[in-house]
N, C-alpha and C positions, 0 to 999 in steps of 0.2 A: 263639642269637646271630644266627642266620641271618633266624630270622623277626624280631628286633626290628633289624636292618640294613633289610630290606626296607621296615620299617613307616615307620623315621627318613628312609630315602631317599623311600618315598611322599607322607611329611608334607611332606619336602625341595620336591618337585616341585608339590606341589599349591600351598603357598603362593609358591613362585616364579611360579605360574601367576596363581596371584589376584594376588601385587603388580604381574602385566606387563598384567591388565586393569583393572586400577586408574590404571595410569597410558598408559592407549589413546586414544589418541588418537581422540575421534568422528567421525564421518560426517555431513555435515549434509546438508539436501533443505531448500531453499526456495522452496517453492512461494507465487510470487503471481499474482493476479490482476491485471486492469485495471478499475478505474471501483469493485469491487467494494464497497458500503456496508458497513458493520457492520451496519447494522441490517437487512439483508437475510439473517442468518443468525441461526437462531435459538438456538444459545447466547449470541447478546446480545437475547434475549430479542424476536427479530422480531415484529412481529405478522403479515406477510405471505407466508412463506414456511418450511419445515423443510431443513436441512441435518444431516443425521444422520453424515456422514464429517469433514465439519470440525468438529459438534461432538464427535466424537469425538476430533481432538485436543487439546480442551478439555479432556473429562472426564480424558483421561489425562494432561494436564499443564496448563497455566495461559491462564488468559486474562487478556489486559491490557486494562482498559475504558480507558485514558489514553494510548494509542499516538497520539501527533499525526504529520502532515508538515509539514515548514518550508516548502512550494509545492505546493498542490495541484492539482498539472500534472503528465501523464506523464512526460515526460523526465525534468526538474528532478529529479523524485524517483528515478527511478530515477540519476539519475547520483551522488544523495547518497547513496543504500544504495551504491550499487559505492564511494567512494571515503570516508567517514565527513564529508564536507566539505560546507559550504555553498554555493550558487550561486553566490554571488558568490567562492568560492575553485575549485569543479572548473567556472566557465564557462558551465555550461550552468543560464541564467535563464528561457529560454522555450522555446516548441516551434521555435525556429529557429536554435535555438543545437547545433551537434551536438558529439558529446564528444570530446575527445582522449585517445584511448584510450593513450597514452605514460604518461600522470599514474599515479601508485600505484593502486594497488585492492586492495581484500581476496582476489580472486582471483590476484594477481601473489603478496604474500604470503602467500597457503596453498600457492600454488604451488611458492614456494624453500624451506616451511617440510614438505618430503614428500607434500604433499597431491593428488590425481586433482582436476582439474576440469572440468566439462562447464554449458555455458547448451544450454536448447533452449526457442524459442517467441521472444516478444515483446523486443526490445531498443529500435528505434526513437530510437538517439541515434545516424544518422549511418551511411553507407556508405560501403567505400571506403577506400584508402588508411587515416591512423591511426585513420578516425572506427568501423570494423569493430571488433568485438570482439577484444581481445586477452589472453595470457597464460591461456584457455582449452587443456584438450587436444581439448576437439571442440567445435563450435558450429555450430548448426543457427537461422536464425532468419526472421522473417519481412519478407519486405521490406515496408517502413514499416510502416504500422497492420498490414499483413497482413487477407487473409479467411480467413474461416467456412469456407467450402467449397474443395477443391481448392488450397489457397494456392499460390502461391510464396513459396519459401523461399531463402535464400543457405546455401549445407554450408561451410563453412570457405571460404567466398569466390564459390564455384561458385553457379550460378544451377540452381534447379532447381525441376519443382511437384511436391509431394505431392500424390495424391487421397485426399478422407478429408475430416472434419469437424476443424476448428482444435485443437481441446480432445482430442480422441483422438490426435489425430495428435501432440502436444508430451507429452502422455504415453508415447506408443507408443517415443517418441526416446530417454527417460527412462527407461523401462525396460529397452529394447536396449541402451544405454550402461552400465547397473550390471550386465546381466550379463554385460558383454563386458570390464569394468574389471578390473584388478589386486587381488583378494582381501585380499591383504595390506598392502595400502597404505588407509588412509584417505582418503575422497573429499568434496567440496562440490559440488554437483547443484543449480544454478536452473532449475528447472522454471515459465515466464514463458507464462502462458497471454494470448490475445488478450480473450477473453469476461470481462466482459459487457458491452465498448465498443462504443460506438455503431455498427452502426446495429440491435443486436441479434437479429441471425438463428441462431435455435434450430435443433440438430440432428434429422433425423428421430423419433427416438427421444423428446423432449420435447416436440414440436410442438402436442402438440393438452392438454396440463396448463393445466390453469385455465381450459379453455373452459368452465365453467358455473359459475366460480366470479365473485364480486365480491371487487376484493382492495380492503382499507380503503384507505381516503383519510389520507394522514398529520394531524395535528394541524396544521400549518400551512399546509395545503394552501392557503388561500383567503386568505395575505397580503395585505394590499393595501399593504404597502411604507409605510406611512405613519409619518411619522418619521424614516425611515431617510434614506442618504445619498441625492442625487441620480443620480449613479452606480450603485448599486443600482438605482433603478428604468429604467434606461437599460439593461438586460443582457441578451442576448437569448437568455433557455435557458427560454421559460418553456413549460410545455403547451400553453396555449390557444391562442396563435400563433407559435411557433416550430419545431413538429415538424416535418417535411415525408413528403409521401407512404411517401420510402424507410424513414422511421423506423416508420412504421406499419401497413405495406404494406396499405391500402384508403384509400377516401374515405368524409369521413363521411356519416351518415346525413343524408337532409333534416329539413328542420322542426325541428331544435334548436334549444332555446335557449343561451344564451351557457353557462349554468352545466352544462347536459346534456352540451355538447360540449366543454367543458374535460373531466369526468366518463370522457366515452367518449376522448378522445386518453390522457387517463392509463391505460384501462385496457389499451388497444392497448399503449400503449408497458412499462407493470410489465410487465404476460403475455409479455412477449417476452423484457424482462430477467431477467425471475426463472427462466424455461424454459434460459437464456444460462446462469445460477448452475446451475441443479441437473445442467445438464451437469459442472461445474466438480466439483460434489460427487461426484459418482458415480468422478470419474478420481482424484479427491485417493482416492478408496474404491482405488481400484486398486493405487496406490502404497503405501497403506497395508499390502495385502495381500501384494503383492511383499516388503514388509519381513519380514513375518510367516513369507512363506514360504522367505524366504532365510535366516532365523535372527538378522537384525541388527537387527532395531526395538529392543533392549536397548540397542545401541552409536549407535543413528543420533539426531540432533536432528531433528526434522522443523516448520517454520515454515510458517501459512499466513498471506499477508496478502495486501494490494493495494497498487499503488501510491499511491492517495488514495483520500478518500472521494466519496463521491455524491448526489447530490440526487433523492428517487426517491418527487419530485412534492413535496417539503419546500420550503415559502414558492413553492410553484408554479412548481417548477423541475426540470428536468433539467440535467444536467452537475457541474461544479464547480466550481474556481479559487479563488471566497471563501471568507472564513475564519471562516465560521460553521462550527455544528457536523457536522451531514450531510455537508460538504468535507472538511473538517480533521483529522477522526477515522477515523485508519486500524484497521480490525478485525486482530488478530495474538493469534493461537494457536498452543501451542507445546508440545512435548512431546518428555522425555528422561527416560526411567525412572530411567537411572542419577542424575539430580542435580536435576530437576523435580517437586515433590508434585503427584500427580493430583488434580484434582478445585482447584486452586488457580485463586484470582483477586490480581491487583493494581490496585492505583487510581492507583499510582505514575506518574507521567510518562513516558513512552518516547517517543524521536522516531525518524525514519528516518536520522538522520545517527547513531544509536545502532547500528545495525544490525552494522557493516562491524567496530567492534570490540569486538561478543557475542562474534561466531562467532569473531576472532584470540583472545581470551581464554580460551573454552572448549577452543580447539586447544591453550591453555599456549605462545599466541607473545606479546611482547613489542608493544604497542600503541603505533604511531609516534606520536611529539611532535605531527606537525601533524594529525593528525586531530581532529574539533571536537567530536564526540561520546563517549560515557560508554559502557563497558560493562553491560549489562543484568545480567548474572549476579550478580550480588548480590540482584537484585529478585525475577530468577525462584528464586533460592534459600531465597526471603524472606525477606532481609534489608537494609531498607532503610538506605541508610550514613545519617548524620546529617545530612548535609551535601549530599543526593539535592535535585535543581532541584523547584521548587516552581512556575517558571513557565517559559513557551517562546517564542521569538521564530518569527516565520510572517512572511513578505513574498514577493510574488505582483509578477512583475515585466512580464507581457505587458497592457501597456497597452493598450485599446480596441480588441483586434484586432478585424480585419473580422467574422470568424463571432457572436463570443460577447459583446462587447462591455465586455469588463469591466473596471475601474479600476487599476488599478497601487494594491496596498495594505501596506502590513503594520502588525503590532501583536505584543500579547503578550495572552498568554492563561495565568490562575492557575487553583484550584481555582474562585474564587469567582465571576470579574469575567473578559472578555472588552475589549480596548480597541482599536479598528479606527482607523487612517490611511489615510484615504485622500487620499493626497499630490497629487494635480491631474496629473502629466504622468509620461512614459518620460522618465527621464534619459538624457542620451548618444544622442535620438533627434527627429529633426524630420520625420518622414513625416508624413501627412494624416490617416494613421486615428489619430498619438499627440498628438492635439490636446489642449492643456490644458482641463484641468476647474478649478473652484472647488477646494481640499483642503474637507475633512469630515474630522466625527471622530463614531464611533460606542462605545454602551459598554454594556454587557447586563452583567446581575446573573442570572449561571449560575444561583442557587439558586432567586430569585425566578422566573424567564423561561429556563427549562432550554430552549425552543422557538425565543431569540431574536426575538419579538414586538416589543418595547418599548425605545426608545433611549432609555436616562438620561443619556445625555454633556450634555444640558443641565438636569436636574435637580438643582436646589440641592441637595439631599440628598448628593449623591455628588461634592462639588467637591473636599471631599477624597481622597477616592479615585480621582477624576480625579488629582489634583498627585501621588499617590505609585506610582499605574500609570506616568505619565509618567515618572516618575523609574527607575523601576524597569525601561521598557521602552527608556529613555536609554542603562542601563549594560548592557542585553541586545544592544543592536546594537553597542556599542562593545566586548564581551565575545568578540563573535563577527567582530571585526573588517568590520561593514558599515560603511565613513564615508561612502556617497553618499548 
């Protein structure tokens, strides 16, 4: 009797223990980058580069080829992942727009809902009074862009510099912080690295990778714009004349020709970027191992993305903002043992305004009314609901600034068909540099022109598909409450 009392009470205790990790609440670590392409890492099948620590959190849990951003601009985006909301609801439409950190966020809500939370690295929406990060228990970040070497950083307000390389140093904070945290308590960890933003300065340690190598030239590298909007060809992010010394740090060689030295500014500037990434990878390697060795990679979510994509020499450009595809398509890997199949892909939609309520849904918190985005969890469970968006609305509201020059646009974007407006002026602005343009309209057939080459907006072929995008991208802004 004794031994079968012991056995019922052992059984007693063991499944109490499993029903109380059954319903544990996870731990998430979201680690992004800036400027970072997808196609700079090779589980999306790069041609130019291997990342073996972010693909690792592929192979262990899913990659999404269909993750867009509604702006692809640093702020904007980052203040849609913090509050699930569009620009024209959380405020912040350009880079001169700073955030009001009073408005909800995903971090206020894990907050009330038990949650540890810590940002370390890249914020860049706003210092200061409410525009400073709020509703964190520690934050560490960089003032503005932040540099590479030696930054300054704000500690919960205080001004201070680290010495150290940017990328070691926003992990080193990251790791301090989880093992100085509350064990028992579940935490959210954004870990917001600077690299691989411009003006690309690699740490020691990578400095001299791909000195002997040629890194391929993309498929559209030698655009000549033709077709496209005016406005596009107006935009000033291109290789051949828009890098400046600091991007490349030499002068070029003499006696080139036009096409040698567009050649050599691309390869000055990848080798710099892609050395900027394999920093990136090595540290996401770190955190991974932290996990490992603390015993929680079973209970943690771990997210790598960027804030948007990047143009990395694609139609002869560096940068971003339009809403082609090297812009628009944010890279996001993700991996949770407990409820993620390894080795999983989706084609499904994800935007960044999705973001803010994955992680309240995987915590089992209640998703507020006015958030504008969709929880993921269905998709990375593989399960696509029936009624999952099939197309995304995108609008880019920094008109002609001084540096980059580029159009004030948006459109929608399906599996199939891409449809770009670009509306003529800044609404709500009469400065010098927001001078009216002519509007244009642009329209690519993804299947035919996966590169974006070829504008069919005036091809007869596609007038009805012109009339039913229009339609379609009519009740997507009126959907998402844009009426400007």
């Amino acid at each position: 009797m004794i031994n079968n009392a012991f056995e019922i009470k052992k059984v007693s205790a063991e499944r109490n223990e499993m029903m109380k990790n059954e319903h544990k609440k996870p731990n998430i670590i979201f680690i992004m980058s800036d400027d970072h392409a997808a196609h700079a890492m090779s589980c999306y099948e790069s041609r130019i580069n291997e990342t073996p620590n972010l693909d690792r959190i592929a192979k262990e849990g899913m990659r999404l080829d269909n993750c867009f951003c509604t702006n692809s601009i640093c702020a904007p985006s980052r203040a849609s992942i913090l509050t699930g909301l569009y620009n024209h609801k959380n405020g912040v439409k350009t880079l001169g727009d700073k955030f009001d950190s009073r408005q909800p966020t995903v971090q206020r809500i894990l907050g009330e809902n038990g949650y540890q939370t810590a940002l370390f690295g890249k914020w860049h929406l706003g210092h200061g009074g409410h525009h400073d990060p709020a509703d964190f228990d520690k934050w560490t970040i960089f003032r503005s862009q932040g540099l590479y070497h030696d930054p300054v950083m704000y500690e919960m307000g205080e001004e201070i510099t680290i010495p150290g390389y940017a990328t070691d140093i926003v992990t080193d904070l990251s790791i301090d912080w989880m093992k100085s945290r509350d064990k028992d308590r579940p935490f959210m960890l954004m870990c917001h690295h600077k690299a691989p933003h411009r003006p690309w300065d690699p740490d020691e340690k990578h400095a001299h990778m791909y000195e002997d190598d040629d890194i391929p030239e993309p498929e559209s590298f030698h655009d000549d714009y033709e077709g496209k909007a005016d406005v596009v060809k107006e935009a000033k992010m291109r290789i051949d004349r828009d890098l400046v010394y600091r991007d490349v740090k030499a002068d070029p060689p003499e006696g080139l020709s036009a096409l040698e030295l567009k050649s050599w500014y691309y390869q000055r500037y990848i080798k710099d970027y892609l050395r900027c990434v394999a920093s990136i990878d090595d540290n996401v390697g770190r955190l991974l191992d932290y996990l490992d060795e603390e015993g929680i990679a079973e209970d943690t979510i771990v997210v790598y993305t960027s804030d948007q994509g990047f143009f990395l020499g694609d139609h002869g450009w560096y940068d971003k903002r339009f809403m082609y595809e090297e812009s628009l398509r944010m890279p996001f890997v993700i991996r949770y043992p407990k409820g993620i199949k390894a080795g999983s892909v989706s084609k499904d939609f994800a935007l960044n305004v999705d973001f803010a309520e994955t992680f309240l849904d995987y915590a089992g918190i209640e998703i507020p009314d006015f958030m504008q985005g969709r929880s993921l969890k269905p998709i990375l469970e593989g399960h696509t609901p029936e009624d999952w968006q099939t197309s995304m609305y995108y609008r880019y509201w920094e008109h002609l600034s001084l540096e980059h020059r580029v159009g004030a646009h948006y459109g929608i974007r399906t599996h199939d068909y891409k449809l770009i407006h670009f509306y003529g002026e800044a609404l709500g602005s009469s400065s010098a540099e927001d001078e009216p343009r002519t509007p244009e309209w642009e329209l690519y057939d993804l299947k035919k022109d996966p590169y974006e080459m070829n504008n069919v907006y005036h091809d007869l072929n596609y007038e009805e598909t012109v009339r039913n995008l229009k339609e379609e991208l009519r009740c997507l802004k009126q959907s998402v409450h844009d009426h400007e």
